[in-house]
C-alpha positions in Angstrom: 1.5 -41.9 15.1 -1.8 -42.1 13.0 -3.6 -40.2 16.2 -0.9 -37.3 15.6 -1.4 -36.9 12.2 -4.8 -37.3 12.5 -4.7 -34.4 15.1 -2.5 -32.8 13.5 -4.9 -32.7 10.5 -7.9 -31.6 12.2 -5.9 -28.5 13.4 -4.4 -27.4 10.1 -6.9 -28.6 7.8 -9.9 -28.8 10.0 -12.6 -26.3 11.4 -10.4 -25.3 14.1 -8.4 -22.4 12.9 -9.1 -19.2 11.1 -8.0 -20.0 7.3 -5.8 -16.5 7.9 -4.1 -18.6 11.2 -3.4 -21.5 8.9 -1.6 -19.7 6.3 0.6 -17.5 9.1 1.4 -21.0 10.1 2.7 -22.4 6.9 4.6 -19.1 6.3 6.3 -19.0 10.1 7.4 -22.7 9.3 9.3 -21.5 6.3 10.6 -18.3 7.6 8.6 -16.1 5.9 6.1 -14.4 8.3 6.6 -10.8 9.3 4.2 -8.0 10.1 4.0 -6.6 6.9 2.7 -10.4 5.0 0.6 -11.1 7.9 -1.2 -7.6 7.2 -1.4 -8.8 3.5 -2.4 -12.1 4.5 -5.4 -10.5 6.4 -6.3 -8.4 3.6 -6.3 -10.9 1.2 -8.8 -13.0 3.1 -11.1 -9.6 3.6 -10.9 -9.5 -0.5 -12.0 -13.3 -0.9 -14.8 -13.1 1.5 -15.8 -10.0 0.1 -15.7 -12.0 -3.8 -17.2 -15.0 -2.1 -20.5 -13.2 -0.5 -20.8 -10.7 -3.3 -19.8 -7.8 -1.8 -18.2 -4.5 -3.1 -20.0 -5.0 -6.8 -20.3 -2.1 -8.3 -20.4 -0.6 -11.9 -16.9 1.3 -12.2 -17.0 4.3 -15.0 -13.1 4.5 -14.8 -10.9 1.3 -15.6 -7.0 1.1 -15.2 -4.7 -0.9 -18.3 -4.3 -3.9 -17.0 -7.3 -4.9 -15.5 -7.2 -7.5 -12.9 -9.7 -10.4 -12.3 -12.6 -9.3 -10.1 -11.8 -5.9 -11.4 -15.3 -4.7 -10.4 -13.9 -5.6 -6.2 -10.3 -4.6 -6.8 -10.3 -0.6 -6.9 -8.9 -0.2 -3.5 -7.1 -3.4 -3.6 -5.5 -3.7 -6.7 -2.1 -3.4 -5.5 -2.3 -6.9 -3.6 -2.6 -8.9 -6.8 1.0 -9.1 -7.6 2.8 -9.7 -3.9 -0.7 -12.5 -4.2 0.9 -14.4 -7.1 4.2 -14.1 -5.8 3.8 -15.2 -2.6 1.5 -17.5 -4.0 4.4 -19.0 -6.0 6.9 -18.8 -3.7 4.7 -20.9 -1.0 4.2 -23.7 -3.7 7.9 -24.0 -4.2 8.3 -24.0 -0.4 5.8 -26.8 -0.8 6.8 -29.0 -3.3 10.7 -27.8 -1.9 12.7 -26.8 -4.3 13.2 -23.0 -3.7 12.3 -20.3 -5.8 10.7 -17.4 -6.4 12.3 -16.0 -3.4 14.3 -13.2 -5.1 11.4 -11.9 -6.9 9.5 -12.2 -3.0 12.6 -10.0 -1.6 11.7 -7.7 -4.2 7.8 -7.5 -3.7 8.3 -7.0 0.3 9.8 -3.6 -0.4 6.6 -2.3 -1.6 3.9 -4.2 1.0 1.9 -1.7 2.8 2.4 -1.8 6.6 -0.2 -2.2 9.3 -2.8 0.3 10.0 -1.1 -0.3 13.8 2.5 0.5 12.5 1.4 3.6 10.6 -0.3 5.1 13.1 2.1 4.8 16.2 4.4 6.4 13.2 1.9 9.6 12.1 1.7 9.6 16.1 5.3 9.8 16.9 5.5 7.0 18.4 8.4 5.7 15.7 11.3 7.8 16.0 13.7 6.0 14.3 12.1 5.9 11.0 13.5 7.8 7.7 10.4 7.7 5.1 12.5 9.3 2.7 14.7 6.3 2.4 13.6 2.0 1.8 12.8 1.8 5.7 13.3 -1.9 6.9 9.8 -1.5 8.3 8.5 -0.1 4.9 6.7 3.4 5.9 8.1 5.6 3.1 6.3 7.7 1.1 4.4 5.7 -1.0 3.0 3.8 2.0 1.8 6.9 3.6 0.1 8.2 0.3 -1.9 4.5 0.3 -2.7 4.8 4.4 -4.1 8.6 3.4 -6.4 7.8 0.5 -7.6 5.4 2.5 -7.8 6.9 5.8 -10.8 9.2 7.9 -10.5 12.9 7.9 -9.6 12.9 10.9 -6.3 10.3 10.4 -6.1 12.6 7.2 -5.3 15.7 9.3 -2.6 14.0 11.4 -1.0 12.8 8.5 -0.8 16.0 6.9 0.9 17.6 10.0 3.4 14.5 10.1 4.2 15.4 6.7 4.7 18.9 7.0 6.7 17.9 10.3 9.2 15.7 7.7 9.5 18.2 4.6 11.0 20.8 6.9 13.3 18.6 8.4 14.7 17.0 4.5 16.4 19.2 2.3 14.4 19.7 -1.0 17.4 18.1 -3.1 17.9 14.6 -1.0 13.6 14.6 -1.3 13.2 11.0 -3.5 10.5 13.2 -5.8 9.4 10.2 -7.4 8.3 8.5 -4.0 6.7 11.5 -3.0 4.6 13.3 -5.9 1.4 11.3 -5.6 1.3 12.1 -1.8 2.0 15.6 -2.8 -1.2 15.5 -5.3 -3.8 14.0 -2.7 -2.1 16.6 0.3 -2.2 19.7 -2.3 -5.7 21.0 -1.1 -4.4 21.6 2.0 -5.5 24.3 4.4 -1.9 24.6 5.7 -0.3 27.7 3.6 3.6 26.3 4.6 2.9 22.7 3.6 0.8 23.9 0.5 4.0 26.1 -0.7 6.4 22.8 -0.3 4.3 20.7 -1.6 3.2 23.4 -5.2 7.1 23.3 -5.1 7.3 19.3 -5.4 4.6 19.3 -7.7 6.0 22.0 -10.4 9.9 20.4 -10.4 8.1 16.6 -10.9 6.3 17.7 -13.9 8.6 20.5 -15.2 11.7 17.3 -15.1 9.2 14.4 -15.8 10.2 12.8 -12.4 7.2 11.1 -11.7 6.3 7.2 -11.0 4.0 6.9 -13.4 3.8 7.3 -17.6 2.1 10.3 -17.5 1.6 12.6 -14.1 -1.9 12.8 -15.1 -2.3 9.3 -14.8 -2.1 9.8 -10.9 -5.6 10.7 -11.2 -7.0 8.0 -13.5 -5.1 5.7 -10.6 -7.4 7.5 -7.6 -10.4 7.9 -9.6 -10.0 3.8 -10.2 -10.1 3.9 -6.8 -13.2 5.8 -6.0 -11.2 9.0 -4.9 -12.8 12.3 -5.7 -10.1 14.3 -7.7 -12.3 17.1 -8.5 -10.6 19.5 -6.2 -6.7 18.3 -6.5 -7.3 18.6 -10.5 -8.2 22.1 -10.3 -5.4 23.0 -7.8 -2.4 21.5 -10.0 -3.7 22.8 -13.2 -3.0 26.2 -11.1 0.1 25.3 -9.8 1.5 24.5 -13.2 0.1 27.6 -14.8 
């Protein structure tokens, strides 16, 4: 028995598995790995070893209310610190067995960011059975495509602007979740493409003109790219027009 625990040990513990492989692990034994927390799970890791070697320091000009620990590292990866503590939580309680935090964990999994693999079979076409305009088991909605673009090539840039313009002509402007979609319609709005530009001015004018936006103040959309190193030079002048 000792020799299986110590094994046992060595595998968990020891040098033998990737400190990502070791926390899939503990979450498959408790039911709570999926695609979607493994891809945080390997982000997460990216972010410490980036804090632990000292990478991604830099001076930042433009802050965002609250600011996070590390905030100097966290422009791009900001929005893992709450699923962090959460999961975080809900692992100790899985731990120490008594269960909670689980709720709050069901709640937090609607907004994780699927895999760069998952998004791109999607802007490929290669998911047909997924409604982004609706909370998608397999969360590619909106909001997940505006975080894949901002961070995303040009060239993955263009392919998600066609898969957009490929969705808004198939939904109805009225059954369009406006809220979901208005900071993907800021980043897409300098398009070249005249028909997704009109839809998109369209999206644009009725989320300011009703207030229907996610955030406090539409303009803080920018203040939330900028934080993230994202030029809004261009997409600042286009909206001002499209509201004039």
């Amino acid at each position: 028995m000792k020799e299986k625990l110590k094994i046992t040990r060595e595998i968990l513990v020891g040098t033998e598995l990737h400190f990502s492989d070791k926390i899939k692990f503990f979450l498959n034994q408790h039911g709570l790995l999926d695609e979607s927390t493994a891809f945080l799970v390997d982000n997460l890791i990216k972010l410490r070893n980036s804090i632990a070697h000292g990478r991604m320091v830099s001076t930042m000009d433009i802050m965002e209310y609250p600011l996070t620990p590390f905030y100097n590292v966290s422009g791009k990866v900001k929005d893992l610190v709450i699923p962090l503590k959460t999961l975080s939580a809900l692992c100790i309680s899985k731990y120490v067995g008594v269960d909670k935090w689980h709720d709050e964990w069901v709640e937090i999994k609607k907004y994780l960011q699927p895999s760069n693999y998952r998004m791109k079979k999607y802007i490929e076409n290669e998911h047909t059975n997924v409604n982004v305009n609706s909370d998608d088991v397999s969360n590619i909605n909106w909001y997940s495509l505006f975080i894949f673009y901002i961070n995303s090539n040009e060239k993955i840039k263009l392919k998600i602007e066609d898969k957009v313009k490929a969705e808004l002509k198939n939904i109805p402007f009225k059954e369009l979740l406006i809220p979901e979609i208005f900071e993907l319609s800021i980043v897409l709005c300098d398009t070249q493409d005249v028909e997704l530009f009109n839809i998109l001015k369209k999206i644009i004018k009725y989320a300011v003109d009703t207030r229907t936006y996610p955030r406090f103040n539409y303009r803080d959309t920018f203040i939330y790219l900028e934080y993230r190193n994202y030029d809004t030079t261009r997409i600042r002048d286009i909206v001002q027009t499209i509201l004039n």
